[in-house]
C-alpha positions as CSV (number, residue, x, y, z in Angstrom):
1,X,0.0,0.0,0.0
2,X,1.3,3.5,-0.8
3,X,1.9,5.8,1.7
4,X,0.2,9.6,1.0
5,X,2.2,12.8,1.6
6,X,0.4,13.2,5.1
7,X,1.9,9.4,6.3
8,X,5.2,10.3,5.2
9,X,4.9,13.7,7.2
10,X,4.0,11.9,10.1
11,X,6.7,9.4,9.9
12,X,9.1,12.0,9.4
13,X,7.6,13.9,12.7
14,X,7.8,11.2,14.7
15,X,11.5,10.4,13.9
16,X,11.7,14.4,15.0
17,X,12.7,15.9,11.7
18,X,13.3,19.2,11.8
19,X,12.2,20.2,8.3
20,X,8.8,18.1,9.1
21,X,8.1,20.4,11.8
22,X,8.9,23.1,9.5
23,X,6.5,21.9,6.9
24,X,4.0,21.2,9.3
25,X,3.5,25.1,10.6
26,X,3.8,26.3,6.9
27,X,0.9,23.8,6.0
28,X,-0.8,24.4,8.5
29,X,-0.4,27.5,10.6
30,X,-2.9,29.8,8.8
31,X,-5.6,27.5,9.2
32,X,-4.7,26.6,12.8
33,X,-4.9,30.6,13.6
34,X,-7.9,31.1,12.1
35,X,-9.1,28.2,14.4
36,X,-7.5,30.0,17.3
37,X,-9.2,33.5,16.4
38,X,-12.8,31.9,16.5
39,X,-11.8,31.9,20.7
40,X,-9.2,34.8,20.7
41,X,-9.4,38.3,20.0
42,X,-5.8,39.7,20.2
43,X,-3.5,38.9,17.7
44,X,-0.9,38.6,19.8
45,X,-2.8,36.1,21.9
46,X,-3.5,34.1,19.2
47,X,0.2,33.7,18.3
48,X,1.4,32.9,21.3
49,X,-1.8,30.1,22.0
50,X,-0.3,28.7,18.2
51,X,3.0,29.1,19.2
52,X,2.3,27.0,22.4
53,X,0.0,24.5,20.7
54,X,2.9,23.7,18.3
55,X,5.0,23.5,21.1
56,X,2.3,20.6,22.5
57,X,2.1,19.1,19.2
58,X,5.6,18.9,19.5
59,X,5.7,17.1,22.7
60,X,2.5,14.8,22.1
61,X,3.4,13.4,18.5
62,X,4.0,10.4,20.1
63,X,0.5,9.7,20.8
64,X,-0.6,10.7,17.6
65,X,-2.5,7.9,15.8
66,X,-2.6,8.2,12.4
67,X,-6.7,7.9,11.0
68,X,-6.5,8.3,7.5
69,X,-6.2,11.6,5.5
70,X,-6.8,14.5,7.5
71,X,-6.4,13.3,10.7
72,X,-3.0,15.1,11.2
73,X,-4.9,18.3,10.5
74,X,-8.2,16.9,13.1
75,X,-5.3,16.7,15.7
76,X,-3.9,19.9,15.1
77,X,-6.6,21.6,15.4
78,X,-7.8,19.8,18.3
79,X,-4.7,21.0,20.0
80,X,-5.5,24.0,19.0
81,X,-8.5,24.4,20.3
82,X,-7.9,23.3,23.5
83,X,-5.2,25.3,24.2
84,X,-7.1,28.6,23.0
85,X,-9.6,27.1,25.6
86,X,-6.6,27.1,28.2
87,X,-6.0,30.5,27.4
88,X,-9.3,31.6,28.1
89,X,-9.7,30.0,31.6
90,X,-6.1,31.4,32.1
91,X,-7.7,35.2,31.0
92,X,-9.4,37.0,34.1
93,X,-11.7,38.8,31.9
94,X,-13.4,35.6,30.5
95,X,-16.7,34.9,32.1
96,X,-20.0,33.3,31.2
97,X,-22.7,35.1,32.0
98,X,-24.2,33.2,35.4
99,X,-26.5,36.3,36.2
100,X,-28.9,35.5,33.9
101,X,-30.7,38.4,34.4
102,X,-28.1,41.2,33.3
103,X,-28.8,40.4,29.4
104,X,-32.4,40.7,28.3
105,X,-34.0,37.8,26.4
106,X,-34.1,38.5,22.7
107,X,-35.9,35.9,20.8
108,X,-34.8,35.0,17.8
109,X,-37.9,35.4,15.0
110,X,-36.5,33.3,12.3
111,X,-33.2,32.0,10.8
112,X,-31.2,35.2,9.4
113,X,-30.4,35.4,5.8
114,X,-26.8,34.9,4.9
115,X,-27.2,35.5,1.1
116,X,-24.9,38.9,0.5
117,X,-23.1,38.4,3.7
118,X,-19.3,36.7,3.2
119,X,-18.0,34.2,5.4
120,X,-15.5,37.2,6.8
121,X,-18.2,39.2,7.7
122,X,-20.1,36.7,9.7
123,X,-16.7,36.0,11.1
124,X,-16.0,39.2,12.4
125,X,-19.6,39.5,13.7
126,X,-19.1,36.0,15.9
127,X,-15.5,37.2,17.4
128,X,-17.7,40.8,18.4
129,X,-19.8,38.1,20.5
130,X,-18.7,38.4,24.3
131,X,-16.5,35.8,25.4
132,X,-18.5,33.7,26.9
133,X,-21.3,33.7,24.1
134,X,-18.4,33.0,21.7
135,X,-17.0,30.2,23.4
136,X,-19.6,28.3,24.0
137,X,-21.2,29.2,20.1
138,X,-17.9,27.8,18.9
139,X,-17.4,24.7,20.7
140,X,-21.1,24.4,19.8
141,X,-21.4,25.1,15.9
142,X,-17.4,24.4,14.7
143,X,-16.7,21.6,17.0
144,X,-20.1,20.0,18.0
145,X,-19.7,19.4,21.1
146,X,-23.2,19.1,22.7
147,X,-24.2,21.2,25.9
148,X,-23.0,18.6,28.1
149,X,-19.6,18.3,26.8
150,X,-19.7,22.0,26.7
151,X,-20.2,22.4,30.2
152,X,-17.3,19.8,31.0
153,X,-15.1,21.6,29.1
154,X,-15.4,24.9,30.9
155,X,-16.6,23.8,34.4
156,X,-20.3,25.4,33.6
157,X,-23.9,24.2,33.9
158,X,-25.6,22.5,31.1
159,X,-28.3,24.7,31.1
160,X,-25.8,27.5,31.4
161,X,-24.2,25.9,27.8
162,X,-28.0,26.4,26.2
163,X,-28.6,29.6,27.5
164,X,-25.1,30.6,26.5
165,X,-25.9,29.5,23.0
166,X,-29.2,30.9,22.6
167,X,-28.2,34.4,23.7
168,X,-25.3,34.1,21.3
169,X,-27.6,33.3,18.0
170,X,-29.9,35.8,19.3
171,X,-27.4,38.2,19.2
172,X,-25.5,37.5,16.1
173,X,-28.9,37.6,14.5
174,X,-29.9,40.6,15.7
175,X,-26.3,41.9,13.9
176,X,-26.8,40.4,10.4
177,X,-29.9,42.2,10.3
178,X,-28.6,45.1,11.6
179,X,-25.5,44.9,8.9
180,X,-28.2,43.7,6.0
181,X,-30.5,46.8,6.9
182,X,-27.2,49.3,7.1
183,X,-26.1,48.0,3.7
184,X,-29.9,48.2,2.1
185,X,-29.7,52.0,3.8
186,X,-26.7,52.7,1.6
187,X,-27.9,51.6,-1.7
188,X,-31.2,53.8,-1.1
């Protein structure tokens, strides 16, 4: 059977290769940062949370398992992931809401309406989500975690999870239709 370039990486990162680990961050790095910005505002945070999830990638290729294809790329980014999580419990100004009552309920009417919105856009309007919204949305929508794993991961209620992630659709919807309505205002 013939090995693909991702086993031959692999094999060359587990023998320590330099140049493997060189290859590695240029395959992967801009990906992996976008990963980490979904959790992390500050660029500079974000580079050093990559910088210290290569560093963990580093020291756990041992225990890598290779999957198939893509499963290099599943591990980095789970790495990733949880050390922007690591980060966040680290940051003294992360907090979920647990006062439920200092953000008013919004419903949310119906689904938005991406059409005319780019993927950047919505971006930008997810990392404008408080911390704690935008946790739990992530962890929710890009790495499906259910409310109970959610509230494992960062030491919350499950309930808190779903609340968490209603207020943070409710919100985000409330900002595509503000952006759709500002950008129908200037074509008027």
């Amino acid at each position: 059977m013939k090995e693909n370039n991702e086993q031959i990486l692999v094999s060359r990162l587990l023998q320590k290769e330099e140049a493997a680990w060189k290859e590695l961050f240029e395959a992967y790095s801009d990906s992996l940062a976008y990963v980490c910005s979904r959790y992390i505002i500050d660029r500079d945070h974000v580079n050093d949370v990559l910088q210290n999830s290569f560093i963990r990638m580093f020291r756990s290729i041992d225990s890598f398992e290779y999957r198939g294809n893509g499963s290099l790329k599943a591990w980095a980014s789970r790495i990733t992931v949880n050390e922007s999580l690591q980060h966040i419990k680290q940051n003294s100004d992360f907090k979920i809401v647990a006062d439920e009552t200092d953000i008013p309920d919004v419903e949310i009417e119906e689904e938005p309406d991406l059409d005319e919105i780019s993927q950047q856009e919505i971006m930008e309007m997810i990392r404008t989500l408080p911390d704690g919204y935008r946790t739990v949305f992530n962890l929710f929508v890009f790495e499906e975690k259910n409310h109970k794993e959610i509230a494992e991961i960062l030491g919350i209620a499950e309930n808190s999870s779903a609340s968490q992630l209603h207020r943070a659709k409710s919100m985000l919807a409330r900002k595509i239709k503000e952006y759709k309505m500002s950008k129908t205002a200037q074509y008027e």
